[in-house]
VOGU-3710 file (C-alpha; in Angstrom, 3 decimals, decimal comma):
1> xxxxxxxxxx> 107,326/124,355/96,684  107,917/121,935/93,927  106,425/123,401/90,049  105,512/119,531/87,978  105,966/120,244/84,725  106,451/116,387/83,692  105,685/112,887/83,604  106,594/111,824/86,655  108,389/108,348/87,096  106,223/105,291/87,582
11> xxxxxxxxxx> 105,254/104,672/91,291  105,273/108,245/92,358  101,814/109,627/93,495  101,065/112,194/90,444  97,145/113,060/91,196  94,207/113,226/93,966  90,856/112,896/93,428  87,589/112,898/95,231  84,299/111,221/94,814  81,476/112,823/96,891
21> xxxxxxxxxx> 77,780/112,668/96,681  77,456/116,615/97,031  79,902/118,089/94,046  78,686/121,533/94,457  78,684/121,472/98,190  82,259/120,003/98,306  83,821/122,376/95,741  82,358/125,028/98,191  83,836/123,238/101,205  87,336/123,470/99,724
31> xxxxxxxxxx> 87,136/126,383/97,936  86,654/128,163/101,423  89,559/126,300/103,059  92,052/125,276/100,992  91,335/128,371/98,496  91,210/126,497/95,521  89,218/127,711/92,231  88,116/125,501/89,578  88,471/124,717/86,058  86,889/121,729/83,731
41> xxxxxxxxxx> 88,066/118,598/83,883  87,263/114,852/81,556  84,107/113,781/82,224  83,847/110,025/81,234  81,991/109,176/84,651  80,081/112,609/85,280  80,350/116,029/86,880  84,305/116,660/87,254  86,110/119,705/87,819  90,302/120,216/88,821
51> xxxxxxxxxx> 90,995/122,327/91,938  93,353/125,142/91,299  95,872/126,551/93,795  97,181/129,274/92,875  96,663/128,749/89,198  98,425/125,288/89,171  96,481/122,005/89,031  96,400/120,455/92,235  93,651/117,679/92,916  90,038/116,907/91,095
61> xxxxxxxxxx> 86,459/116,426/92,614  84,183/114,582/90,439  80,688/112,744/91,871  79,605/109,345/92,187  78,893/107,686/88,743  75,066/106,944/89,694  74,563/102,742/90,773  78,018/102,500/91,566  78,596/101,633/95,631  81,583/103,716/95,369
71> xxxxxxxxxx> 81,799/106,024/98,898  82,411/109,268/99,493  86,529/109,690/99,747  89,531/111,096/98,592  91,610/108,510/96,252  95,814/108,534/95,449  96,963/108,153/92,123  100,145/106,911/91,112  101,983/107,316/87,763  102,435/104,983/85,507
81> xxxxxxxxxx> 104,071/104,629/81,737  101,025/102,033/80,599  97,927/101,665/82,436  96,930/98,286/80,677  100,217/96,754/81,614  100,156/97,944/85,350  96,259/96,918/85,465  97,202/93,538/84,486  100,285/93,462/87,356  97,086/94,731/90,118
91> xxxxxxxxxx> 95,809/91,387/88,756  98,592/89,226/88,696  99,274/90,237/92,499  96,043/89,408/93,938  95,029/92,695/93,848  90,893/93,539/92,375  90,247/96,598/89,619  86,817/98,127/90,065  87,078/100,016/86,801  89,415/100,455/83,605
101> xxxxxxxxxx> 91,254/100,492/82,092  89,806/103,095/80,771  90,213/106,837/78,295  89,557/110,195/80,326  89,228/112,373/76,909  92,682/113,453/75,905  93,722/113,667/79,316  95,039/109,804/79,766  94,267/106,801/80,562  93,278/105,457/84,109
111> xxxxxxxxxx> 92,252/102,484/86,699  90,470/102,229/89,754  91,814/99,410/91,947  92,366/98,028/95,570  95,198/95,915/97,253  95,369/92,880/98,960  93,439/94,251/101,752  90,921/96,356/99,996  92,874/99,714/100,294  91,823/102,280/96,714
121> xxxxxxxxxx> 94,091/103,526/94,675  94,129/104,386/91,353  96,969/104,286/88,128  97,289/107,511/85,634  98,757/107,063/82,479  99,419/111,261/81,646  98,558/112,343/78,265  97,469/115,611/77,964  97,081/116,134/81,819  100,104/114,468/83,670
131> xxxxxxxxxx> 99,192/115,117/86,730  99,384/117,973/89,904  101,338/120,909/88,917  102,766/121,717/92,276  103,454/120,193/95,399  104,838/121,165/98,580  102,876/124,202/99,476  99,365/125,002/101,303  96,531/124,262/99,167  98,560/121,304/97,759
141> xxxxxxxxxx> 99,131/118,146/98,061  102,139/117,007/100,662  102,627/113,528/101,487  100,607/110,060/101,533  100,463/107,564/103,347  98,611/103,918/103,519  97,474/102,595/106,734  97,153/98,749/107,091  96,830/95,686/109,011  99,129/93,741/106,721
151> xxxxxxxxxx> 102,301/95,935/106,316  104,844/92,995/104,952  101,728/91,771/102,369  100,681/95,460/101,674  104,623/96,352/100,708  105,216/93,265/98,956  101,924/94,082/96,248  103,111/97,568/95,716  106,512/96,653/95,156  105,709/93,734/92,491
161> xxxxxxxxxx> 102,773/96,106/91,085  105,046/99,870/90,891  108,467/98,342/91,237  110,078/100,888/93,869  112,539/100,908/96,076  110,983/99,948/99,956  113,575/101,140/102,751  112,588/101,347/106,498  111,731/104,584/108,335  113,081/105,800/111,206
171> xxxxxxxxxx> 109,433/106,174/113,139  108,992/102,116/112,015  107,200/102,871/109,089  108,042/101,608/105,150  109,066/104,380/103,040  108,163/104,584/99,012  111,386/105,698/97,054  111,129/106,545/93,585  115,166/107,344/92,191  116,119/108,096/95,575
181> xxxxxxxxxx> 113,374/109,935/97,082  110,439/109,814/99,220  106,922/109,413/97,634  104,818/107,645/100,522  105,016/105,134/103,431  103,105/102,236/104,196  101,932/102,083/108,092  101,020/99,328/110,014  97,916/99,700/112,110  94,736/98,085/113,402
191> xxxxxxxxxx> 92,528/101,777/113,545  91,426/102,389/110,090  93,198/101,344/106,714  93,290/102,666/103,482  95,427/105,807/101,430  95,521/109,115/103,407  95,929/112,307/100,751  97,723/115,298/103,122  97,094/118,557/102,158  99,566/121,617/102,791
201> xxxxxxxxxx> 98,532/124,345/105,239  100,246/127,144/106,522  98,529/126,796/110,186  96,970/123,396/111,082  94,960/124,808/114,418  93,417/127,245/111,962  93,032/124,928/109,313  91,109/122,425/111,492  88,976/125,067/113,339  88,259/126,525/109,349
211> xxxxxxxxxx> 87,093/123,014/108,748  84,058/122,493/111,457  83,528/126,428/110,832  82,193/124,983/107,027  80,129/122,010/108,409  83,322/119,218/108,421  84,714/117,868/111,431  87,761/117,296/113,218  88,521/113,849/113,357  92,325/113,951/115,193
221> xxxxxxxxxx> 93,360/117,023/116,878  96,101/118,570/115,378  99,417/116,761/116,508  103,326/116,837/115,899  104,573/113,699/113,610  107,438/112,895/111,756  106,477/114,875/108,634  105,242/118,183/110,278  101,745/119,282/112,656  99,006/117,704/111,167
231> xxxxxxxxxx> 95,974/116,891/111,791  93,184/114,910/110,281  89,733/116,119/109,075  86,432/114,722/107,283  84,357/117,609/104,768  80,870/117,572/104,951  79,806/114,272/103,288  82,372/112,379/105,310  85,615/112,338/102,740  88,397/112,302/104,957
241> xxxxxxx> 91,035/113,985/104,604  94,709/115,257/106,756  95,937/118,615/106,663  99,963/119,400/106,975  101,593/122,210/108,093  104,476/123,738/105,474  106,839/126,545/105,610
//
């Protein structure tokens, strides 16, 4: 378990969030099997609540701002010390900003943007809320990791737009270091593409069986990898989702 008690350095996934098209439903979903309660959250673009594990902060689920496109889907934020500047960097890089900058009450300040190959993300500049509270345990998140056809391109943007360090992995994959240490990996692949949020679990063949118990599906079987067993899941309006197993 790792308590977060401040501003974490720029580049490092801080914060998960999902946008669904059934908030009550969802909060239900994950209530039941993740165990998370819920307590207000900024509501600039509607109905938002933060997930609570434990009593610590741990992810958000807000709903889709009505007329946007936006689909259903769990989205990685990463830390930065000035949204404005960073936004302008997505820019710069090629990269496109859907929304923001832009002031989530007292909280701080955020951005909604994609990379070169259309992959979400988004940039929190902490105020009053800097971010998860713990990581590293089940019902919170564990690891992330981007899946795309363009590894060199997709490593080159996030290096010019966060500035961290890139290093090879030893299962061919590009690890994210932030002073020193792990924070996410970059994967090349033609199935899929886009930021996968894992979620801690203390049994992933529970976990996953939980899942279609509440109406969600199994979309990959659980499975060993590098990280831990894991396995990857969708809740009942389709946001996908992977599940890791800890301790």
């Amino acid at each position: 378990m790792t308590a977060v008690k401040v501003r974490l350095a720029q580049g490092t996934p801080c914060w998960v969030s999902l946008t669904t098209s059934d908030h009550e439903g969802a909060m239900a979903f994950y209530g039941a099997l993740l165990g998370w309660e819920y307590g207000p959250g900024p509501t600039p673009l509607g109905a938002y609540v933060r997930a609570l594990s434990g009593g610590a902060k741990v992810a958000g689920i807000g709903v889709t701002p009505p007329g946007t496109s936006h689909s259903v889907g769990w989205t990685t934020y990463f830390a930065v010390d000035s949204a404005d500047e960073v936004t302008q960097r997505v820019h710069e890089c090629g990269g496109t900003v859907a929304m923001g900058p832009l002031q989530a009450e007292r909280a701080g300040r955020l951005t909604i943007a994609a990379d070169l190959t259309g992959s979400v993300f988004g940039l929190w500049q902490g105020e009053e809320h800097l971010g998860w509270e713990v990581t590293g345990e089940p019902g919170a998140p564990v690891w992330h990791e981007l899946l795309t056809p363009d590894e060199p391109s997709a490593t080159a943007f996030y290096q010019a737009v966060f500035g961290p360090v890139l290093t090879p992995g030893e299962d061919g994959t590009t690890r994210l270091l932030v002073d020193g240490c792990p924070v996410a990996e970059i994967r090349s692949t033609t199935e899929g593409r886009g930021w996968r949020v894992h979620f801690g679990t203390a049994d992933c063949e529970l976990t996953a069986r939980r899942a279609e118990e509440l109406g969600g599906r199994v979309v990959q079987e659980p499975h060993d990898t590098p990280q831990g067993r894991m396995a990857r899941l969708a809740d009942p309006q389709g946001g996908r989702f992977c599940v890791l197993q800890v301790g």
